[in-house]
C-alpha positions as YAML, in Angstrom:
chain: A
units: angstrom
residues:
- id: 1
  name: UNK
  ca: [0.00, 0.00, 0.00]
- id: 2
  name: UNK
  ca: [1.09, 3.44, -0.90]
- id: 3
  name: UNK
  ca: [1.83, 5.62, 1.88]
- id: 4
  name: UNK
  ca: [0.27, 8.32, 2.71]
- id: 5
  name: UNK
  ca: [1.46, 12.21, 0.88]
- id: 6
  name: UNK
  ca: [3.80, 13.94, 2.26]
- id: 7
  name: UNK
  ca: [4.90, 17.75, 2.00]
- id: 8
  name: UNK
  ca: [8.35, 18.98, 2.30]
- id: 9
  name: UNK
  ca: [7.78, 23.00, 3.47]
- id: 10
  name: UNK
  ca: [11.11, 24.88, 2.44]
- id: 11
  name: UNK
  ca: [11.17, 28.61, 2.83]
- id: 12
  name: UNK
  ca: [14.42, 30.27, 1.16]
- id: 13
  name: UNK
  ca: [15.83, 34.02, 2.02]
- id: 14
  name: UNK
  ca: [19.23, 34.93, 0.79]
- id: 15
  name: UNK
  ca: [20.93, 31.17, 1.32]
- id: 16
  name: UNK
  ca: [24.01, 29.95, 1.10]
- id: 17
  name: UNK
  ca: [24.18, 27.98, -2.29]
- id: 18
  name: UNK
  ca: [26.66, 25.46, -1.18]
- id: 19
  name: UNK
  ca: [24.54, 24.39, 1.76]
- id: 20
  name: UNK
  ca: [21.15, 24.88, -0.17]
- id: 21
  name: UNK
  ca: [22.28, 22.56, -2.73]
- id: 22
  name: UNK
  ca: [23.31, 20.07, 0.15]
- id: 23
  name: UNK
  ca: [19.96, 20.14, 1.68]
- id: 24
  name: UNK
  ca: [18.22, 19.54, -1.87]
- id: 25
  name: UNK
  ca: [20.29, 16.75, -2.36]
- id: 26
  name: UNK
  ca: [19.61, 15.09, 0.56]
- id: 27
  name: UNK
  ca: [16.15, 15.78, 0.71]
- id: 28
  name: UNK
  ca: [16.48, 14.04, -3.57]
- id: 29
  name: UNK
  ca: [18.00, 10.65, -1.10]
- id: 30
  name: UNK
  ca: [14.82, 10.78, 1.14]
- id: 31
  name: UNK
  ca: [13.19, 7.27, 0.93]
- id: 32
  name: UNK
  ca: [9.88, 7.91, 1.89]
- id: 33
  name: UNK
  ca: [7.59, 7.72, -1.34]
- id: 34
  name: UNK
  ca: [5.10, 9.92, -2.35]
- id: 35
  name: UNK
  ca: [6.41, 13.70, -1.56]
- id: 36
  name: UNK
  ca: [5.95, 16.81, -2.64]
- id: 37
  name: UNK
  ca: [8.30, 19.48, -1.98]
- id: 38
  name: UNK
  ca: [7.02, 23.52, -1.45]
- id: 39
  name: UNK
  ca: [9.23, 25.67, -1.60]
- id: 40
  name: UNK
  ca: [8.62, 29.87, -0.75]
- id: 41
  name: UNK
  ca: [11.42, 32.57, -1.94]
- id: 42
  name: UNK
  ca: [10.71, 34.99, 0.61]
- id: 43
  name: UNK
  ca: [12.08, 37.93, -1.48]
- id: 44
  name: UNK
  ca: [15.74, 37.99, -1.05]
- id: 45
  name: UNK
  ca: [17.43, 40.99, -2.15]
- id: 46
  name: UNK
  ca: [20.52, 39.56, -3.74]
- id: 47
  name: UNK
  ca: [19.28, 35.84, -4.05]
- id: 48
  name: UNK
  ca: [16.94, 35.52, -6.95]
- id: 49
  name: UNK
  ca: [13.81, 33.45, -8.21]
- id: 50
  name: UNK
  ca: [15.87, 32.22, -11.26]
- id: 51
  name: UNK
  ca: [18.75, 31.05, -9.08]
- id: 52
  name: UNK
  ca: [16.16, 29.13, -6.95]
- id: 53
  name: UNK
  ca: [14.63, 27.45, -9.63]
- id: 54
  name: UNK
  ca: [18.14, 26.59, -10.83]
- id: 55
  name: UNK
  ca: [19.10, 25.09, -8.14]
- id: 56
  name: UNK
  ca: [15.81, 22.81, -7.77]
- id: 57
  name: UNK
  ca: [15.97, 21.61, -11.22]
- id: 58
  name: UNK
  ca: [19.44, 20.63, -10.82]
- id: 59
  name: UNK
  ca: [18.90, 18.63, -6.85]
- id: 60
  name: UNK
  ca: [15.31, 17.64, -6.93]
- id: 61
  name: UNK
  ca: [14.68, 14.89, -9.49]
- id: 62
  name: UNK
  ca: [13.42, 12.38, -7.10]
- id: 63
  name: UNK
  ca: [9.53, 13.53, -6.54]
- id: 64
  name: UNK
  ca: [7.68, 16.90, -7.77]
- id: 65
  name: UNK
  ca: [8.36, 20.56, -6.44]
- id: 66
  name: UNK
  ca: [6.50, 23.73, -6.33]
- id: 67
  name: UNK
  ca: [8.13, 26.78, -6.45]
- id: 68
  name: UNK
  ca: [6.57, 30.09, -5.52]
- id: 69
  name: UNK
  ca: [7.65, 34.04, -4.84]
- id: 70
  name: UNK
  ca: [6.82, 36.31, -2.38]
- id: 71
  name: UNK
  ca: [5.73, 39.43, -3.40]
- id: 72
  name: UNK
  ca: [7.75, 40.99, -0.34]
- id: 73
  name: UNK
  ca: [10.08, 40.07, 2.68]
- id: 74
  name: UNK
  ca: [7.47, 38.50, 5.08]
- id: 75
  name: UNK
  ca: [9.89, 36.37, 7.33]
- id: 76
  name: UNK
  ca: [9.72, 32.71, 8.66]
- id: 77
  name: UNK
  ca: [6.20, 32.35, 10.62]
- id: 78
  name: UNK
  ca: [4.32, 34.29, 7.27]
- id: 79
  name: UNK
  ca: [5.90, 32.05, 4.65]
- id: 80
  name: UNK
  ca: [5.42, 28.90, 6.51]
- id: 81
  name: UNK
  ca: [2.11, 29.83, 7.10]
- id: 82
  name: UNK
  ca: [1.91, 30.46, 3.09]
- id: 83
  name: UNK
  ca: [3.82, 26.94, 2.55]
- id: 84
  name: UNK
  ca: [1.24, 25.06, 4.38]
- id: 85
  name: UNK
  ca: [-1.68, 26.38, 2.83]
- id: 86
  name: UNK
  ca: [0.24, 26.21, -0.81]
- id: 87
  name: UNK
  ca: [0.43, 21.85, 0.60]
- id: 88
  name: UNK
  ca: [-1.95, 19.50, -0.42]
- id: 89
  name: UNK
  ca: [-0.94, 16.47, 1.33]
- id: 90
  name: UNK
  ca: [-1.49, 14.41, 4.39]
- id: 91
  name: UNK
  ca: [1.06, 14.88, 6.10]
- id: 92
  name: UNK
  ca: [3.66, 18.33, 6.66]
- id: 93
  name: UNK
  ca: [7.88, 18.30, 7.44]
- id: 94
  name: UNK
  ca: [9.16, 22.11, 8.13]
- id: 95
  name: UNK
  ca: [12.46, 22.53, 6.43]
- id: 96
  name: UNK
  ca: [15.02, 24.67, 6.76]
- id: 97
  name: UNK
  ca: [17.54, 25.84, 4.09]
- id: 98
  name: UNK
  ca: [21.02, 25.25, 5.50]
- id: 99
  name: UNK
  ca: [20.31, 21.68, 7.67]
- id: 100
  name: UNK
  ca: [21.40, 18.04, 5.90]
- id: 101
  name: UNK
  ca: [18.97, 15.57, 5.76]
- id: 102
  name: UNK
  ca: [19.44, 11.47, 6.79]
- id: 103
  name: UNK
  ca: [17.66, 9.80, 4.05]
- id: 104
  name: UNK
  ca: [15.44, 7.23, 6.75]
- id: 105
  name: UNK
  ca: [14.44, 11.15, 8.33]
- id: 106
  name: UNK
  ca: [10.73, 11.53, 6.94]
- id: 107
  name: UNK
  ca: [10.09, 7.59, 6.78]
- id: 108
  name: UNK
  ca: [11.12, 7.60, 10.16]
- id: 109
  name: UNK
  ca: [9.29, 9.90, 11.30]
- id: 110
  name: UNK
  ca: [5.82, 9.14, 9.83]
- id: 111
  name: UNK
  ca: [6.31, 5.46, 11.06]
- id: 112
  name: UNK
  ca: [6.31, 7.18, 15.00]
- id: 113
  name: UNK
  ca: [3.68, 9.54, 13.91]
- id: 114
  name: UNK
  ca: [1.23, 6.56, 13.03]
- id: 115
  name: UNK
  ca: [2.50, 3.87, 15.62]
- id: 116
  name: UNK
  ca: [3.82, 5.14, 18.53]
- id: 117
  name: UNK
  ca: [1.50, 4.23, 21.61]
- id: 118
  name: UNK
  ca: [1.10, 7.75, 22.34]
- id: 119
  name: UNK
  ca: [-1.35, 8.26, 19.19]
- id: 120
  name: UNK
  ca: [0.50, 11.87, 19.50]
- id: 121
  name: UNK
  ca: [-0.43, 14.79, 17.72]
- id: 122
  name: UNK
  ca: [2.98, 15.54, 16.54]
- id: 123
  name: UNK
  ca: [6.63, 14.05, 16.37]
- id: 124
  name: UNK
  ca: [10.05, 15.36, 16.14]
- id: 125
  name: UNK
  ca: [13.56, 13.81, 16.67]
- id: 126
  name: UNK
  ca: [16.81, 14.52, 17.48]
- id: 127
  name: UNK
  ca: [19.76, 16.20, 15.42]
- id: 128
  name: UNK
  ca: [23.49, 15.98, 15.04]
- id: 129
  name: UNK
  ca: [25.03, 19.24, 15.32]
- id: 130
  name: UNK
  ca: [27.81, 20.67, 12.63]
- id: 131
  name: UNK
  ca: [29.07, 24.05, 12.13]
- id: 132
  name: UNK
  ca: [29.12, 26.17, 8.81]
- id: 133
  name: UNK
  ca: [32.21, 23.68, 7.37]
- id: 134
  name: UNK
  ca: [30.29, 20.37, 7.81]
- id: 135
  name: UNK
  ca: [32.20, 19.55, 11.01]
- id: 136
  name: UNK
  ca: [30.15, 17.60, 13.71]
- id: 137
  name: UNK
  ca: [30.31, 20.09, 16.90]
- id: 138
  name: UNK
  ca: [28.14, 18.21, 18.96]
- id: 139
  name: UNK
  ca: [26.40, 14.37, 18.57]
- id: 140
  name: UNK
  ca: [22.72, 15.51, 19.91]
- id: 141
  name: UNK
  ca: [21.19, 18.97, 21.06]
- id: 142
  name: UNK
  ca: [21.30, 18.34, 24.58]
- id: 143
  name: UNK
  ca: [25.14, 18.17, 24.13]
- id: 144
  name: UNK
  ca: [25.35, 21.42, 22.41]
- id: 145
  name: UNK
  ca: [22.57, 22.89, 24.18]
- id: 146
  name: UNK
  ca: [22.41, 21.64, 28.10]
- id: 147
  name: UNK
  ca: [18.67, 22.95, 28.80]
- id: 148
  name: UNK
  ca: [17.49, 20.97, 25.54]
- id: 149
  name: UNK
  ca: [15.96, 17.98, 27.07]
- id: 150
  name: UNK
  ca: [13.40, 15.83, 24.32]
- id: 151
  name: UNK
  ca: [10.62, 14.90, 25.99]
- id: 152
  name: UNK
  ca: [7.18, 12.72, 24.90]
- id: 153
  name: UNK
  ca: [3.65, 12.10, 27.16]
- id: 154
  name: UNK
  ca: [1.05, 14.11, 27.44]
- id: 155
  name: UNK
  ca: [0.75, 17.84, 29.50]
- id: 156
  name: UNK
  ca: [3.36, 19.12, 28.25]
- id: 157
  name: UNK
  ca: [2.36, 22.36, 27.38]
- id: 158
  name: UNK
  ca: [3.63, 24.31, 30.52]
- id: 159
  name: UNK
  ca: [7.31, 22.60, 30.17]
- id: 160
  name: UNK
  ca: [6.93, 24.18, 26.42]
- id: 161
  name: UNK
  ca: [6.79, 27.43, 27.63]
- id: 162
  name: UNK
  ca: [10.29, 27.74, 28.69]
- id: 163
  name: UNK
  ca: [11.72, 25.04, 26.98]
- id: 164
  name: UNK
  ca: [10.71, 24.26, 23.28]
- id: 165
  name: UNK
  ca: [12.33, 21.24, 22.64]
- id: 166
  name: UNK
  ca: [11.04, 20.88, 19.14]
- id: 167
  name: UNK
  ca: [12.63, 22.12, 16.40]
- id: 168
  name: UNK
  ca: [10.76, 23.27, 13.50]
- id: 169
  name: UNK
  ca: [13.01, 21.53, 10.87]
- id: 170
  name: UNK
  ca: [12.93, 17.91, 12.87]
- id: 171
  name: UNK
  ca: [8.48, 18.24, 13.25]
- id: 172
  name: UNK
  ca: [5.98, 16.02, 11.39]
- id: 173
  name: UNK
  ca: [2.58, 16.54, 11.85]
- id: 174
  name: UNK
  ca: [-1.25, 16.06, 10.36]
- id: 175
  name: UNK
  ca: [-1.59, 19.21, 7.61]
- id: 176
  name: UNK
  ca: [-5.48, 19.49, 8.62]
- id: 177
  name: UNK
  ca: [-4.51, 19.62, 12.45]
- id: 178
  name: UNK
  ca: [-1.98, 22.38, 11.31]
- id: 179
  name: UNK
  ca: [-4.23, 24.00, 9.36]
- id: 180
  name: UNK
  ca: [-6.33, 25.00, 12.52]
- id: 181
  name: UNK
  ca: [-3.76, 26.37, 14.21]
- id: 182
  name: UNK
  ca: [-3.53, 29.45, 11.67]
- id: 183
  name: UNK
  ca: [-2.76, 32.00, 11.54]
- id: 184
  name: UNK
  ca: [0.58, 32.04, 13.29]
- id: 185
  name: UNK
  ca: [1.53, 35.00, 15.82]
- id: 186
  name: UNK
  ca: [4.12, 37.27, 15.51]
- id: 187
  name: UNK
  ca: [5.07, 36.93, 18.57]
- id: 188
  name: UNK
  ca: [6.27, 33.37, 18.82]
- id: 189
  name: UNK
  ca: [8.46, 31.46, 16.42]
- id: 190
  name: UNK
  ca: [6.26, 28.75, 14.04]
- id: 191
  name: UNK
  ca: [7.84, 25.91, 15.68]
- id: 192
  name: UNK
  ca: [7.29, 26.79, 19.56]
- id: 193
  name: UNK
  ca: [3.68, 28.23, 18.82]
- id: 194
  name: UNK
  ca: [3.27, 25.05, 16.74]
- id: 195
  name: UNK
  ca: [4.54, 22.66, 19.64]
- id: 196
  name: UNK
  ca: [2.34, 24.28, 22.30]
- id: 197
  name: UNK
  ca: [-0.74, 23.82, 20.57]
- id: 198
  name: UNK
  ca: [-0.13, 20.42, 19.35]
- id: 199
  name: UNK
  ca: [0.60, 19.66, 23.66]
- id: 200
  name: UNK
  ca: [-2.63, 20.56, 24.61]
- id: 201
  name: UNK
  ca: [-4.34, 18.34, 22.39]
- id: 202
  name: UNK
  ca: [-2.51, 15.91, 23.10]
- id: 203
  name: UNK
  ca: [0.44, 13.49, 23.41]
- id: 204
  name: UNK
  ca: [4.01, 14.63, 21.82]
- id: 205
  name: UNK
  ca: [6.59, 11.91, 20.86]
- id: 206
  name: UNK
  ca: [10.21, 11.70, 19.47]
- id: 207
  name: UNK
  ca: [13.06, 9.77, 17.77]
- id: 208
  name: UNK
  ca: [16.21, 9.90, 19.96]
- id: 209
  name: UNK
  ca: [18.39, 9.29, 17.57]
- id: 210
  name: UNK
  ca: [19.12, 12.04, 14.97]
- id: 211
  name: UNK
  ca: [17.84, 12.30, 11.97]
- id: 212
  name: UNK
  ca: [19.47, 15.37, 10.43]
- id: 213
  name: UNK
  ca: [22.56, 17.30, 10.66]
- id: 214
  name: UNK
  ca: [21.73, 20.64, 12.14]
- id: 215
  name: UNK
  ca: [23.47, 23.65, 11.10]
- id: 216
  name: UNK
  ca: [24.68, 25.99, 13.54]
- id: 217
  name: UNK
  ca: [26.94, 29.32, 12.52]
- id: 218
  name: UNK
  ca: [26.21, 33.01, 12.73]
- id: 219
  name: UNK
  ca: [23.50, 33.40, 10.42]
- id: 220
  name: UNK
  ca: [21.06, 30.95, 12.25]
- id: 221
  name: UNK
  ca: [17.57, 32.90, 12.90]
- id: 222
  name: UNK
  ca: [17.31, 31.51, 16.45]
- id: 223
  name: UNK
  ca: [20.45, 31.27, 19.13]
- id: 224
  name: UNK
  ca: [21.80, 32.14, 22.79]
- id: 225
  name: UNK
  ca: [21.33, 35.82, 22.80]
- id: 226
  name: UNK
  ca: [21.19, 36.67, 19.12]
- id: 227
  name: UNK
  ca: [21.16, 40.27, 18.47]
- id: 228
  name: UNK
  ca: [21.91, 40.97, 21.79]
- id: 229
  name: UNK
  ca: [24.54, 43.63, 22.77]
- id: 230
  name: UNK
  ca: [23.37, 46.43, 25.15]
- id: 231
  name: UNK
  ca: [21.20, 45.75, 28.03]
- id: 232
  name: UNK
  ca: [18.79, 47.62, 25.93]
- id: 233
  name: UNK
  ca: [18.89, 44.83, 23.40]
- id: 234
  name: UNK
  ca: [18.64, 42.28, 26.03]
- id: 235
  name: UNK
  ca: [15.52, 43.95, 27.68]
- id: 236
  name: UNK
  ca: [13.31, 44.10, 24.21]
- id: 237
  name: UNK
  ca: [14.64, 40.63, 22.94]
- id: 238
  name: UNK
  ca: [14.49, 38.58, 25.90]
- id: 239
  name: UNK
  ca: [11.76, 39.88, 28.39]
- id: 240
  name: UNK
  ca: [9.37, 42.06, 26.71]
- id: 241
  name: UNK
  ca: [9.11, 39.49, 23.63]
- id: 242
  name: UNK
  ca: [8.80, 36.72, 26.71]
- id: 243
  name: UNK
  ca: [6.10, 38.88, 28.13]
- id: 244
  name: UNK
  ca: [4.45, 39.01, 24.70]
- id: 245
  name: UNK
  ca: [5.08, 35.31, 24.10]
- id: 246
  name: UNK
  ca: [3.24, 34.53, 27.63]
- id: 247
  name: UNK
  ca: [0.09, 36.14, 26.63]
- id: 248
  name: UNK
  ca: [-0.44, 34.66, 23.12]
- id: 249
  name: UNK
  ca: [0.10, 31.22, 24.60]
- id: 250
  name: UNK
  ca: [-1.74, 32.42, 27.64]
- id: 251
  name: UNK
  ca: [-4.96, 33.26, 25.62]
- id: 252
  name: UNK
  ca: [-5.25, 29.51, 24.58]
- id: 253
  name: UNK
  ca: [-4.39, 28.03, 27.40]
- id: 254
  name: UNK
  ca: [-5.67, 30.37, 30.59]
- id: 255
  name: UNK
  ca: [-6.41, 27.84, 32.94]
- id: 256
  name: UNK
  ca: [-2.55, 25.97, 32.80]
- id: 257
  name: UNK
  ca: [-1.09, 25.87, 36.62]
- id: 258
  name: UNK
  ca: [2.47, 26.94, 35.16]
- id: 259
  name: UNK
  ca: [1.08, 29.64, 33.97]
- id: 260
  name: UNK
  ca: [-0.04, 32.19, 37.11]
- id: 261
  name: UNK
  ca: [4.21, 31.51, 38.38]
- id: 262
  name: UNK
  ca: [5.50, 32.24, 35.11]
- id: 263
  name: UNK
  ca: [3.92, 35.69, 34.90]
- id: 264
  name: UNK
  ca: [4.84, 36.27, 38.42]
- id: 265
  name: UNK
  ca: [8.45, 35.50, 36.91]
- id: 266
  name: UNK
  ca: [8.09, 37.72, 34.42]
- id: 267
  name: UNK
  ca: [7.43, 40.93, 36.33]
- id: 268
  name: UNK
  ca: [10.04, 40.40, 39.16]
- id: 269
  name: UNK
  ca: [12.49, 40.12, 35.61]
- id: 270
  name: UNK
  ca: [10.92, 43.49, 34.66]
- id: 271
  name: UNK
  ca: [11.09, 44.65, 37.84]
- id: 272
  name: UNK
  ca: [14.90, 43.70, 38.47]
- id: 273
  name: UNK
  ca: [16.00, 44.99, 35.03]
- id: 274
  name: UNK
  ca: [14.43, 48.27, 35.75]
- id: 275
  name: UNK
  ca: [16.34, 48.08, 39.51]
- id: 276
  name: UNK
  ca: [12.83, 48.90, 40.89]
- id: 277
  name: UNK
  ca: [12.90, 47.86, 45.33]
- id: 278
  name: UNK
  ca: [12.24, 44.47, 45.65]
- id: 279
  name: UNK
  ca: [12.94, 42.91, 41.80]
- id: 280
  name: UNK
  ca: [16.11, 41.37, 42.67]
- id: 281
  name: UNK
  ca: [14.62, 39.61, 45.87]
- id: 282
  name: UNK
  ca: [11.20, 38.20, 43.80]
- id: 283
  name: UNK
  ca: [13.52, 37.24, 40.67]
- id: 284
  name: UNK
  ca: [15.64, 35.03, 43.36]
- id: 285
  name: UNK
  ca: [12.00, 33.62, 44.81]
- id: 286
  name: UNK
  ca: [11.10, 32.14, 41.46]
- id: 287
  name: UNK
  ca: [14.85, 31.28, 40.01]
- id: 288
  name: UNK
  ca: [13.58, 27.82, 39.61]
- id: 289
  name: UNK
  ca: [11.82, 28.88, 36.46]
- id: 290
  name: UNK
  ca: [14.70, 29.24, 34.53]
- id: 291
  name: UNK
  ca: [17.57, 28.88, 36.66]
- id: 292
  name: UNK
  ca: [20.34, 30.09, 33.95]
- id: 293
  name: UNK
  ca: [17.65, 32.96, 32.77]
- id: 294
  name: UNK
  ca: [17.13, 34.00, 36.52]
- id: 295
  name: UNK
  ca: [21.36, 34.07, 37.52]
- id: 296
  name: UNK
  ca: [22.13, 36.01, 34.14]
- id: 297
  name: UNK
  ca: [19.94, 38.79, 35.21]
- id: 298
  name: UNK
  ca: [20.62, 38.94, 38.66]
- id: 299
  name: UNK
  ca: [24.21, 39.05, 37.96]
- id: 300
  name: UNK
  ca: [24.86, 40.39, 34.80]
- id: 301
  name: UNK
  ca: [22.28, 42.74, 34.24]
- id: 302
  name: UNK
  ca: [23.99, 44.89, 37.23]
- id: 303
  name: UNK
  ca: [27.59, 44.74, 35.82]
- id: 304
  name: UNK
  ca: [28.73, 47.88, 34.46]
- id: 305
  name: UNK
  ca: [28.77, 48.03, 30.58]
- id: 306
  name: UNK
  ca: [32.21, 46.60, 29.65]
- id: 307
  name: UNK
  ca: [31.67, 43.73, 31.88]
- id: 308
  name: UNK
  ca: [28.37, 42.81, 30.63]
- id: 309
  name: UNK
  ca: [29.37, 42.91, 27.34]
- id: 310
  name: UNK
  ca: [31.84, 40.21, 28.01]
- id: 311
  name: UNK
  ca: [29.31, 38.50, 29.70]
- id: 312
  name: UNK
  ca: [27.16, 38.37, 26.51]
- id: 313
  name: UNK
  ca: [29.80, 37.28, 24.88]
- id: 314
  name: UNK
  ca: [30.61, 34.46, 26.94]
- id: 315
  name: UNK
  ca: [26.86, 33.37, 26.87]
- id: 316
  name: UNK
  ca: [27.17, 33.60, 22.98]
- id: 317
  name: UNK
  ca: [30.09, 31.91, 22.62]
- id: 318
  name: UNK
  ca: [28.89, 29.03, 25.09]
- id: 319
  name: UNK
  ca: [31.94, 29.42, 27.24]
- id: 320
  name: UNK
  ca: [29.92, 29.74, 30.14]
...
């Protein structure tokens, strides 16, 4: 019996061609019949529609593609949202244009999705990490990253909103179950928003072994700190978008017990990065949120400039 369709969702913005090629190649060595492969040029200024095209025709020979333009720069969570309602098929995989495919990922990965025990509403897996030359830096997240911990069962919802352990280009999901989770917010990347959802209705489940080779260099959309350099910076990228973050998930999920500490969290952070009587005290009350979060702010946050800038650094760098 055939299985069941599959769409690859591949959104492209000013890539490097050496790595795109890569990951069209290995997504050409995928063994899972019956794909289809959407791809999205989100309007890349020096990158264009012809080049794209090129470099399908050339690395995709295996199963169809669809290739379509943005009329403008939208970003990741609008163009997804465009991929999966460009999909016809069953089932959805999130791609992302620098990673390296195994070719057992996708067949894999739909063999948990319809026979795991869990009957969950969504799988992912782990990844091997490399760095920009194709050099293995790590053998699984939770060695490169030590909060990323891969978890399955049900309720896990509140543990999502501190710690997304899914990553978008690793998920496999139903497309109709997707579909009513549109539109997607600004305010939280596809993936997490994606992931919450998908825990409260229901169970989430993983492969522990890897199934890709995950990219990680200084171009990567999503990192420790990224774009952070001032205090400033740290303020509007790390607790007012939390803050924001909280109250999208929050108006889905009101009722969730994590939810009530987490917001108390989130105001002693304001409060301590603002230095207002009593912030530093509440922010050491609830440290058990986020531990690391909680003992960056309370230290570094009142380090003079020089010194926190180090301490960024160090953060960035992962030598602390």
């Amino acid at each position: 019996m055939e299985p069941k369709s599959l769409a690859i969702l591949l959104a492209v913005y000013e890539p490097n061609e050496a790595w795109l090629a890569e990951l069209l190649q290995s997504l050409n060595q995928q063994t899972y019949q019956n794909l289809c492969l959407y791809v999205r040029h989100d309007a890349s200024p020096t990158y264009t529609e012809e080049q794209l095209r090129a470099a399908l025709e050339k690395n995709v020979t295996a199963f169809p593609w669809v290739l379509k333009e943005n009329e403008r720069n939208v970003g990741s969570n609008k163009t997804f949202e465009a991929l999966l309602l460009d999909a016809k098929e069953h089932y959805v995989a999130f791609c992302d244009q620098d990673d390296v495919w195994l070719p057992e990922k996708l067949k894999n990965g739909v063999a948990l999705l319809e026979s795991s025990p869990l009957s969950p509403t969504l799988v992912c897996s782990e990844m091997k990490v490399i760095n920009g030359n194709g050099e293995e830096l790590a053998p699984d997240m939770a060695h490169h990253r030590r909060r990323h911990v891969m978890l399955r069962g049900e309720g896990l919802a509140g543990a999502l909103f501190t710690r997304n352990f899914v990553t978008g280009c690793t998920l496999i999901a139903e497309r109709e179950r997707l579909l009513t989770y549109l539109p997607f917010p600004d305010e939280i990347v596809h993936d997490h928003y994606i992931a919450f959802r998908a825990a409260l209705e229901g169970a989430l489940d993983y492969l522990p072994e890897p199934q890709l080779l995950y990219r990680v260099y200084g171009g990567n959309q999503t990192g420790v700190l990224t774009g952070v350099s001032t205090k400033q910076d740290y303020y509007d990228r790390r607790i007012a978008v939390f803050e924001r973050r909280l109250n999208t998930f929050a108006a889905y999920a009101p009722n969730l017990p994590e939810l009530a500490r987490l917001s108390d969290w989130c105001q002693a952070r304001k409060q301590n990065f603002q230095r207002k009587k009593g912030g530093f005290s509440a922010l050491w009350r609830l440290r058990r949120c986020n531990m690391p979060t909680t003992l960056f702010e309370l230290v570094a946050l009142r380090l003079p400039t020089p010194l926190y800038r180090l301490a960024v650094r160090a953060v960035q760098k992962r030598i602390v």
